[in-house]
MILUMFI-70931 format. One record per residue: x negated, y, z of N, C-alpha, C, O, CB in turn; residue number from 1. Coordinates in Angstrom, 2 decimals, padded with zeros to 5 digits. Glycine has a CB too. Example, Ala and Ser with C-alpha at 12.3 -4.5 7.8 and 13.67 -1.06 7.14 Angstrom:
2
(node (-013.19 -005.69 007.80) (-012.30 -004.50 007.80) (-013.20 -003.30 007.80) (-014.24 -003.32 008.46) (-011.31 -004.47 009.05) 1)
(node (-012.85 -002.25 007.08) (-013.67 -001.06 007.14) (-012.90 000.03 007.87) (-013.41 001.14 008.04) (-014.08 -000.60 005.72) 2)
This chain:
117
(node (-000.84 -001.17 000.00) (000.00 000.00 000.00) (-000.88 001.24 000.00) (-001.95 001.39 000.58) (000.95 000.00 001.20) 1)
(node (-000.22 002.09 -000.77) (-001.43 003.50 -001.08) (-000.95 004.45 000.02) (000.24 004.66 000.26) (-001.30 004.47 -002.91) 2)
(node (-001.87 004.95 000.60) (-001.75 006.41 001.44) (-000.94 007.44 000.62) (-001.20 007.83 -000.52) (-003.32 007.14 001.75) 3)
(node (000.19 007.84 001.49) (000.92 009.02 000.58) (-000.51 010.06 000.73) (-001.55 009.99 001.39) (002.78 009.83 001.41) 4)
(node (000.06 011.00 -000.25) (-000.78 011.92 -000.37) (-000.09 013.23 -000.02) (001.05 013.58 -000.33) (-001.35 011.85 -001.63) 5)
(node (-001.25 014.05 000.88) (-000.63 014.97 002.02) (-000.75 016.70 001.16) (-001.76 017.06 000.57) (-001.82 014.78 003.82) 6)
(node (000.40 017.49 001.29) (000.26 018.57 001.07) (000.30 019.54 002.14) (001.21 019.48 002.96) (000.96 018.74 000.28) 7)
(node (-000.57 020.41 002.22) (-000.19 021.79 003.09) (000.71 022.69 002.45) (000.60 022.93 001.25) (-001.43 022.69 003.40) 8)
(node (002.08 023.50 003.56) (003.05 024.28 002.75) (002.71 025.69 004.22) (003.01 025.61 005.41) (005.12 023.29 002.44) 9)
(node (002.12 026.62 003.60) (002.28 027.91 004.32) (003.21 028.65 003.98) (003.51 028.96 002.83) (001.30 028.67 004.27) 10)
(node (003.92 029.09 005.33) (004.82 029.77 005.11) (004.72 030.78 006.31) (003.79 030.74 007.11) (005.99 028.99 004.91) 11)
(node (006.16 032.09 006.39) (005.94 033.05 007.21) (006.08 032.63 008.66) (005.68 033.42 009.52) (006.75 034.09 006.87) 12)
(node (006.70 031.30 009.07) (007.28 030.94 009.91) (009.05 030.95 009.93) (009.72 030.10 010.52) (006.65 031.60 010.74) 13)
(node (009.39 031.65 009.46) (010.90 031.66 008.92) (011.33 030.72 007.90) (011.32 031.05 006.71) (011.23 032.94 008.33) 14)
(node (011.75 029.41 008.35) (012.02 028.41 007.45) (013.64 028.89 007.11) (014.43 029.25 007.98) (011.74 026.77 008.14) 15)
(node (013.91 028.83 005.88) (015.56 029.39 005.19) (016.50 027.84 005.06) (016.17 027.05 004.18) (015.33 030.29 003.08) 16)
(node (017.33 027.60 005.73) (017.88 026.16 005.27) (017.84 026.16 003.71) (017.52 025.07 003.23) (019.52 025.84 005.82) 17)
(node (018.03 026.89 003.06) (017.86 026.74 001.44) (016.63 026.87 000.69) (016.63 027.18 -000.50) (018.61 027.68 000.80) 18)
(node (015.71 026.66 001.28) (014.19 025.76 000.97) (013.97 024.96 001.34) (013.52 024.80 002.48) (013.12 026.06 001.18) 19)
(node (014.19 024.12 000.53) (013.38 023.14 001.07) (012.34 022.25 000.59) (012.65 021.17 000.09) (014.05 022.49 001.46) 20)
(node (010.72 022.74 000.72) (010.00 022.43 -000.19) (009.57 021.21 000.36) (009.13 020.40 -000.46) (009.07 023.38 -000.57) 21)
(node (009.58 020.92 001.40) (009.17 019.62 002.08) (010.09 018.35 000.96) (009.80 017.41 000.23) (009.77 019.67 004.07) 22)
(node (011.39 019.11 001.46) (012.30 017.59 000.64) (012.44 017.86 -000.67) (013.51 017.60 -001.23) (014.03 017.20 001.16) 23)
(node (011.52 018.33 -001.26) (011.34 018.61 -003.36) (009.88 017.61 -003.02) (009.75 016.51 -003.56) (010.87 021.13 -004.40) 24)
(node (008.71 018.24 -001.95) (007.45 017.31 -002.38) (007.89 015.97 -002.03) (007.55 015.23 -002.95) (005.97 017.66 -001.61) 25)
(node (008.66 015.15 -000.87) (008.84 014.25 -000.24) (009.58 013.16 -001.54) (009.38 011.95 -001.67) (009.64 014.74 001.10) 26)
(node (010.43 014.03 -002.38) (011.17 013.60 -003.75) (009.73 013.32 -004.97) (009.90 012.59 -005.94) (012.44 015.18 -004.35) 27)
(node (009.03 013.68 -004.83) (007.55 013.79 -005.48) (006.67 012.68 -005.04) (005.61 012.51 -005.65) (006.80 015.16 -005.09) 28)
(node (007.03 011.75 -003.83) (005.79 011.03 -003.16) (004.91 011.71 -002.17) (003.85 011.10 -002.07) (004.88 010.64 -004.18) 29)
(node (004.98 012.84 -001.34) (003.96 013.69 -000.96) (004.61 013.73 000.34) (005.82 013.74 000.58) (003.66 015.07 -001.80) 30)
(node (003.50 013.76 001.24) (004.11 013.73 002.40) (003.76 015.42 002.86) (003.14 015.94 001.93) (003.49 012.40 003.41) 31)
(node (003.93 016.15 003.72) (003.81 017.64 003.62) (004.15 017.84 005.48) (005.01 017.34 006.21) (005.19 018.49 002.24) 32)
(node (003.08 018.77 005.74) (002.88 019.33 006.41) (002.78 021.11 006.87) (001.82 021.88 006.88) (002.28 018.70 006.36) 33)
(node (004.22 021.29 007.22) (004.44 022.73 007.43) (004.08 024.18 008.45) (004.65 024.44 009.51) (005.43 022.58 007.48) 34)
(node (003.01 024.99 007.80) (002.53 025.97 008.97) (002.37 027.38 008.72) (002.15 027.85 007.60) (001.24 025.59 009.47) 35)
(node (002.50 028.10 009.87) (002.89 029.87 009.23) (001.49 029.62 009.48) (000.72 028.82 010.03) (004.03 031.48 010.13) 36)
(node (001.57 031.29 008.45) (000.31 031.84 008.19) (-000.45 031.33 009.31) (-001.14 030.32 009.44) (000.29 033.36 008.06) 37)
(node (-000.07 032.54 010.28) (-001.54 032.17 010.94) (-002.27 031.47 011.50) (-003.31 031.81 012.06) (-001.82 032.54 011.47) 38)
(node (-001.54 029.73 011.37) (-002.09 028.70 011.38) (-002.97 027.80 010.58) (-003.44 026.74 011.00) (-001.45 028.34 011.58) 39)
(node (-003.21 028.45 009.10) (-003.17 027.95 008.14) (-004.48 027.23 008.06) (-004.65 026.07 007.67) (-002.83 028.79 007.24) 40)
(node (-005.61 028.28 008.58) (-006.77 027.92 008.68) (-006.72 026.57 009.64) (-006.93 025.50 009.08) (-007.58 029.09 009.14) 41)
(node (-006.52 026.58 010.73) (-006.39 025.65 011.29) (-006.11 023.99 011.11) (-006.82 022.98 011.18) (-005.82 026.12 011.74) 42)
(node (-004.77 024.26 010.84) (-003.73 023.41 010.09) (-004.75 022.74 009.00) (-004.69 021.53 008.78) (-002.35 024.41 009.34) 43)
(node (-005.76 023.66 008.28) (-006.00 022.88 006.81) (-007.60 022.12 007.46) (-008.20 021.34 006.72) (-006.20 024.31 005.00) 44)
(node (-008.02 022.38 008.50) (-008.97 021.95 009.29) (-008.76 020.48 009.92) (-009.69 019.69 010.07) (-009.10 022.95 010.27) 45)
(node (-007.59 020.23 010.22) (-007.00 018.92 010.47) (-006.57 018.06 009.33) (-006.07 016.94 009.25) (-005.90 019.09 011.26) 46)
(node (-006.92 018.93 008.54) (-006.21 017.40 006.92) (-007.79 017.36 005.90) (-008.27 018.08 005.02) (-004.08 018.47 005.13) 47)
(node (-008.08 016.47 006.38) (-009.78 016.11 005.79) (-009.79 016.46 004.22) (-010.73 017.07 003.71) (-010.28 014.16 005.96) 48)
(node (-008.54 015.98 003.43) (-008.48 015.77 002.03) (-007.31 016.29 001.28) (-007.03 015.73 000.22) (-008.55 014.45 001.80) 49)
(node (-006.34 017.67 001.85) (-005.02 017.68 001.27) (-005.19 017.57 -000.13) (-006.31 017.78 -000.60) (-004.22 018.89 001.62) 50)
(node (-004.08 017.24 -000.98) (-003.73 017.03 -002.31) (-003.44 018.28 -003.43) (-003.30 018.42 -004.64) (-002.58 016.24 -002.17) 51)
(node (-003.46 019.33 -001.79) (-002.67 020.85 -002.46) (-002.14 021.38 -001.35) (-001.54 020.71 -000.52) (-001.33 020.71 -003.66) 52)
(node (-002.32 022.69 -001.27) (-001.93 024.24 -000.32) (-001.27 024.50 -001.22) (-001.62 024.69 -002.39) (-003.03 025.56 000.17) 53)
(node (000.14 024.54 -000.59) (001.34 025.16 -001.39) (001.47 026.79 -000.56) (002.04 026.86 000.53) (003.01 023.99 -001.19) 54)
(node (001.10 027.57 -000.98) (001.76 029.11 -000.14) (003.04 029.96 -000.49) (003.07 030.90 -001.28) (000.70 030.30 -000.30) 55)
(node (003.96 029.52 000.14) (005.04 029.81 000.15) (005.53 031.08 000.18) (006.46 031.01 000.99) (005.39 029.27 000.86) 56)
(node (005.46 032.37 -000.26) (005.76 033.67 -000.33) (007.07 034.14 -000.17) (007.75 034.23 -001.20) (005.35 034.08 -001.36) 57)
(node (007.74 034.57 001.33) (009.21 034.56 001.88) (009.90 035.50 000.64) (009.14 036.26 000.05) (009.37 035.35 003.68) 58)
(node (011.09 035.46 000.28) (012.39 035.84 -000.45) (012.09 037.43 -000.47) (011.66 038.23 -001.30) (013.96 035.34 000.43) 59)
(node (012.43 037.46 000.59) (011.98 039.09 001.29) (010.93 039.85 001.96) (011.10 040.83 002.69) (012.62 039.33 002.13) 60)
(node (009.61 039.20 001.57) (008.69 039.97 001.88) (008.13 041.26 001.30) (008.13 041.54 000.10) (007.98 039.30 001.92) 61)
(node (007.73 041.88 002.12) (007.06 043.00 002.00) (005.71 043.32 001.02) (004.92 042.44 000.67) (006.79 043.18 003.24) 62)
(node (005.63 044.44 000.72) (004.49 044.28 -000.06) (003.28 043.87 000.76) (002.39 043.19 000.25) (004.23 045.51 -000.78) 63)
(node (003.23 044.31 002.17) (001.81 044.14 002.28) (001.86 042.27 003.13) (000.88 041.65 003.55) (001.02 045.75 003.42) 64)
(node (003.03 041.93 003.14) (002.89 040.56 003.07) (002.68 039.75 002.33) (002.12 038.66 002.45) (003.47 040.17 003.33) 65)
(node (003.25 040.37 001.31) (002.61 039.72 -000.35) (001.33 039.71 -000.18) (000.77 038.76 000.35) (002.88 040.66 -001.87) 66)
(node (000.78 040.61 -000.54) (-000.64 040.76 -000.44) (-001.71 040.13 000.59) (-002.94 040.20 000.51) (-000.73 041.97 -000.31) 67)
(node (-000.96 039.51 001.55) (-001.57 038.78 002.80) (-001.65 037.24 002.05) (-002.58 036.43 001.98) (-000.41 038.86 004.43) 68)
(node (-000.48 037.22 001.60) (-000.84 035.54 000.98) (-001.26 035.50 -000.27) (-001.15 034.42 -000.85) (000.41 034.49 000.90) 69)
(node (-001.89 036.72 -001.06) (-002.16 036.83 -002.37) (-004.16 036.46 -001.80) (-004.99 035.92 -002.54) (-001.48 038.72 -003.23) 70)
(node (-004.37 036.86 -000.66) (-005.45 037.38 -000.41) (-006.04 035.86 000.32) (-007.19 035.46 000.11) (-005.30 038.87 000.47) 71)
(node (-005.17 035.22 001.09) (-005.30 033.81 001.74) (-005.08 033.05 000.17) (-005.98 032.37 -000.31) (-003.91 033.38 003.19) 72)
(node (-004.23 033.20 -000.29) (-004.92 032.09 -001.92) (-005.84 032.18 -002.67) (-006.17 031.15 -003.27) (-004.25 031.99 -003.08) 73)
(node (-006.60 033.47 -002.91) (-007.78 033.58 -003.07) (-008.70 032.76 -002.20) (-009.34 031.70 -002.27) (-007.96 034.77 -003.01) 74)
(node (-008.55 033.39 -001.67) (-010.21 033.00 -000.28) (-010.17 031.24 -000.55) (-011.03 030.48 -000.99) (-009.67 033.51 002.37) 75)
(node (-008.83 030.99 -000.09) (-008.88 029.37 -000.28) (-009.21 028.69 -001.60) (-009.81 027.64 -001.82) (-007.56 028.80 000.04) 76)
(node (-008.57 029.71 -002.54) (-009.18 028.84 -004.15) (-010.63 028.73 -003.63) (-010.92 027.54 -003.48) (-009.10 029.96 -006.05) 77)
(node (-011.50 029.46 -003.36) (-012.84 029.53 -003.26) (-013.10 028.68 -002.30) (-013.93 027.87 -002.72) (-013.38 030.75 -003.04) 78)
(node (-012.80 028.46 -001.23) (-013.71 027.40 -000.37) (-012.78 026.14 -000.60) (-013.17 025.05 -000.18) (-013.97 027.81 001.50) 79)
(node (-011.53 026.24 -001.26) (-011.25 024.47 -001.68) (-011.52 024.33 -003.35) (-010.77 023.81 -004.17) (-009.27 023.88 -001.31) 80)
(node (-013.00 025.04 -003.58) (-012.96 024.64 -005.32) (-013.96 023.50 -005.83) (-014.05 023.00 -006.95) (-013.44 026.06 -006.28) 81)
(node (-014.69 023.26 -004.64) (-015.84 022.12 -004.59) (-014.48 021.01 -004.91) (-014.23 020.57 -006.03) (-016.98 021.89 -002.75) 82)
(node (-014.00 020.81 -004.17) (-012.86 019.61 -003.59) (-011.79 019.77 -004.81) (-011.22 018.71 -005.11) (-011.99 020.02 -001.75) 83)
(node (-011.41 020.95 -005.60) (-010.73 020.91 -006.73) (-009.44 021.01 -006.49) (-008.61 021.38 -007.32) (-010.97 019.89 -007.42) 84)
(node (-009.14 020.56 -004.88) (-007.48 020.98 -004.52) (-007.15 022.51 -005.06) (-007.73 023.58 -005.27) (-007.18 020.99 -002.62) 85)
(node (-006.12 022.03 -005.13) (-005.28 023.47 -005.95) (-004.49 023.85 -004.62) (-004.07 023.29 -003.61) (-003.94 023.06 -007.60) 86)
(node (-004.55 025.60 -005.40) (-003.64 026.58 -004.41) (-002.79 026.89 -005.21) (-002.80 027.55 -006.24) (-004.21 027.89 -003.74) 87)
(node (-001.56 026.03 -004.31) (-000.26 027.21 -005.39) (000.54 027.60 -005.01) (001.22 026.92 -004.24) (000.54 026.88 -006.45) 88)
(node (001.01 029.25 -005.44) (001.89 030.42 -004.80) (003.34 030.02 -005.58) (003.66 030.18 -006.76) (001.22 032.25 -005.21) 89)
(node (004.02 029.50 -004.53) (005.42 029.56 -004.76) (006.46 031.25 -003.94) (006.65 031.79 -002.85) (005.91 027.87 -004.00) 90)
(node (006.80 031.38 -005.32) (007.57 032.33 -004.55) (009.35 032.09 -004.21) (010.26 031.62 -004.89) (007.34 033.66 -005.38) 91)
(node (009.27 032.63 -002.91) (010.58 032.75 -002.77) (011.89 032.79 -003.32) (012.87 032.06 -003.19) (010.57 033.34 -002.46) 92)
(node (011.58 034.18 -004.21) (012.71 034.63 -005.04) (013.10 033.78 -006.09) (014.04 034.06 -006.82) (012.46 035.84 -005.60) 93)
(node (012.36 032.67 -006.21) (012.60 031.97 -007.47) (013.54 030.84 -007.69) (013.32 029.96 -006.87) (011.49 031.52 -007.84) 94)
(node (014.28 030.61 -008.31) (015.24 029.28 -007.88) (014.46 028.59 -007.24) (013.29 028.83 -006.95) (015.89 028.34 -008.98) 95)
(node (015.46 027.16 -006.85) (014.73 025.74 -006.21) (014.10 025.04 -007.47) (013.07 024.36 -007.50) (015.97 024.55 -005.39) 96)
(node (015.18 025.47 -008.76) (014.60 024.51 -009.77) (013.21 025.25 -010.48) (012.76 024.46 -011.31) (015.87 024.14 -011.00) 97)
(node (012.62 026.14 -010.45) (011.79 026.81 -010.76) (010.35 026.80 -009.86) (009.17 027.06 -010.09) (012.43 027.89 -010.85) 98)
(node (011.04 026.40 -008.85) (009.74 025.82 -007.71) (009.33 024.38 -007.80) (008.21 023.95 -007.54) (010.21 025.94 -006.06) 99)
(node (010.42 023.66 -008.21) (010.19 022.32 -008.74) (009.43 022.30 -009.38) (008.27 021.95 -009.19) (010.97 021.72 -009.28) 100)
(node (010.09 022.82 -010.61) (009.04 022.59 -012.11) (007.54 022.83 -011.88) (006.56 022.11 -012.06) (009.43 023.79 -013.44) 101)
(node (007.71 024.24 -011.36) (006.21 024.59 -011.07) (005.25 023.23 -009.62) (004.18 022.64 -009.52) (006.39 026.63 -010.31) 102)
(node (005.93 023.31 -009.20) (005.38 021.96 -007.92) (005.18 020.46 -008.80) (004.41 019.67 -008.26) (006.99 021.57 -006.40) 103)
(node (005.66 020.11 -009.82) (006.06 019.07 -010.47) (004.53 019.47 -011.40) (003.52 018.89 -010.97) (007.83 019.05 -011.17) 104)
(node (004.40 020.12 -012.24) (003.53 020.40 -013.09) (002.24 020.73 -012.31) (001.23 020.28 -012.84) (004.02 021.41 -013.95) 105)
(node (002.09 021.25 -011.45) (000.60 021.64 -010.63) (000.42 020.39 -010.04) (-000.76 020.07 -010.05) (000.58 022.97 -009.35) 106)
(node (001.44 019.25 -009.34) (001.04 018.39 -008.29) (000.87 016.94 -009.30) (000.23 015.95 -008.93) (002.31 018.34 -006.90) 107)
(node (001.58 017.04 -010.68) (001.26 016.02 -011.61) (000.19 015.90 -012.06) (-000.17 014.73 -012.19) (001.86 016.00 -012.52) 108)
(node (-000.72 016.88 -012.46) (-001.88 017.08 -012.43) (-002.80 016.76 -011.40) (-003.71 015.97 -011.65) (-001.91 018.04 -012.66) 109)
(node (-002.73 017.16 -010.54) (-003.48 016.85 -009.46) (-003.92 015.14 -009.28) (-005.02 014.61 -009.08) (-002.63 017.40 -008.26) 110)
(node (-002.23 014.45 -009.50) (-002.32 012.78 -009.77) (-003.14 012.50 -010.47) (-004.24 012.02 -010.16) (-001.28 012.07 -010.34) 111)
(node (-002.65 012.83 -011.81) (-003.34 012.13 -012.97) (-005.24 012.57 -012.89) (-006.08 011.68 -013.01) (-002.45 012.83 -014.62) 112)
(node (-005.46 013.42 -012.75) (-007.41 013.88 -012.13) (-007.91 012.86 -011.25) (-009.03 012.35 -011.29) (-007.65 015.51 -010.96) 113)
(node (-007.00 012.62 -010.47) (-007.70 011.70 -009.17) (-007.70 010.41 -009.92) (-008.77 009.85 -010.19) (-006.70 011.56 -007.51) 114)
(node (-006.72 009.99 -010.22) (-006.66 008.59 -010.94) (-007.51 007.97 -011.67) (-007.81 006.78 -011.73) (-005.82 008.51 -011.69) 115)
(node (-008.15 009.55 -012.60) (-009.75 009.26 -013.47) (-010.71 008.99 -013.06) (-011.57 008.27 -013.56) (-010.35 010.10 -014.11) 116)
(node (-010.73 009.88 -011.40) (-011.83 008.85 -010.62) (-012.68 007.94 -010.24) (-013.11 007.93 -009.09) (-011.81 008.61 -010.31) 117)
């Protein structure tokens, strides 16, 4: 039996019952692990190998909250680029099915790379 494969999902701490990105990756095979910002560092310190940092950008954030997780997906592209995990900015405002697609297409990829292994 294969180890699911684990995603990090940052968010503001304000989980919306009408996200639910856990049960879109969980529909994907991915098991997912949920933490506000300012855990993130932390949080990604305890998962030896995630599959993918999903950063979740709230419905209604602010500009300079935008810019807080524009600035944490940077930094992280850079120290997770050895390792090749991907950072990807889901935004809020966007349908569920538009977060799919995009989660579906970044995390399919991710499969098929490792597999070449």
């Amino acid at each position: 039996m294969t180890e699911l494969l684990k995603v990090l999902v940052v968010d503001n701490g304000e989980r919306a019952l009408d996200s639910g990105l856990s049960a879109e990756l969980a529909e994907m095979g991915f098991a997912s692990v949920t933490a506000p910002f300012e855990a993130a560092d932390e949080v990604l310190a305890l998962m030896p190998s995630p599959a993918a940092v999903v950063l979740h950008i709230p419905r209604q954030a602010s500009w300079s909250e935008r810019r807080q997780f524009l600035d944490l997906a940077e930094r992280l592209r850079v120290s997770l680029s050895l390792s090749k995990t991907p950072v990807i900015l889901v935004n809020g405002s966007d349908g569920a099915g538009a977060q799919a697609s995009l989660l579906q297409s970044e995390l399919g990829t991710r499969i098929l790379s490792n597999a070449e292994l």
